[in-house]
N, C-alpha and C positions, 0 to 999 in steps of 0.2 A: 702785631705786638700785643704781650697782655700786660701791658701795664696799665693797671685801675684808670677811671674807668673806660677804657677804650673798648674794651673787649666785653667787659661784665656788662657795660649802662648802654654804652653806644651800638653796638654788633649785636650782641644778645637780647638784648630788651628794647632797645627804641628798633630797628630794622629788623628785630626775629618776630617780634610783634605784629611788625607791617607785612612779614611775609608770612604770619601764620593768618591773618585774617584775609590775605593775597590769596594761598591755598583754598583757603576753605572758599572762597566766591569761584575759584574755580574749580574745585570740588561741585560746586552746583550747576554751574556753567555762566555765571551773570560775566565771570573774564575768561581770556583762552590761557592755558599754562603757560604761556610764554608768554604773559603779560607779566607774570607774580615777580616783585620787588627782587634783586638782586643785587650783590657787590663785588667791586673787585678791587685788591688794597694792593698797588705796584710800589715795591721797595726797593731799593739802594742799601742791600743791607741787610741792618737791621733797622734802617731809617724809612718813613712812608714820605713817600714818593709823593703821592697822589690816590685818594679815593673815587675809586668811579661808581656813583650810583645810578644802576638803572631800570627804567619800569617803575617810579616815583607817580608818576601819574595824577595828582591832584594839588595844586597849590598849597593847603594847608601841611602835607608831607612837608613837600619843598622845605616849607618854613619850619618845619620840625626836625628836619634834617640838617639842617642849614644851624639851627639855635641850637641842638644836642650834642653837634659835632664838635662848634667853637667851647663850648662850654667842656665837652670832655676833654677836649686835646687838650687847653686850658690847664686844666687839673691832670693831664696825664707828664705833661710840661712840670707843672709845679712838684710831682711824685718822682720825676726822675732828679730833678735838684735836690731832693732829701738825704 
């Protein structure tokens, strides 16, 4: 879905973030390419299902995934009431 900020804050910028610094360690070799961050958004729809993140890999993600999600859906909730 693109309605704000699902797609602009959540997808693009907090997980394209995780996987552009994902690439480049494996660009060097310190992870294997098939470690680097990925998603997958299963719908009913136009409605999401379920997020599957995977390749997260360190606690502190977790909780940045976990806290960017609630707070976009939150306000992606609040932008479809508009």
């Amino acid at each position: 879905p693109d309605i704000p900020p699902f797609k602009s804050f959540f997808l693009d910028r907090i997980i394209g973030e995780m996987r552009k610094k994902d690439t480049a360690d494996a660009d060097t070799g310190k992870i294997q390419k098939d470690s680097i961050i990925d998603y997958v958004i299963n719908k009913n729809g136009s409605d999401i299902r379920e997020i599957i993140i995977k390749n997260y890999k360190e606690k502190e993600r977790v909780n940045e995934i976990i806290n960017t999600a609630g707070w976009s859906l939150t306000r992606m909730l609040e932008n479809i009431k508009k």
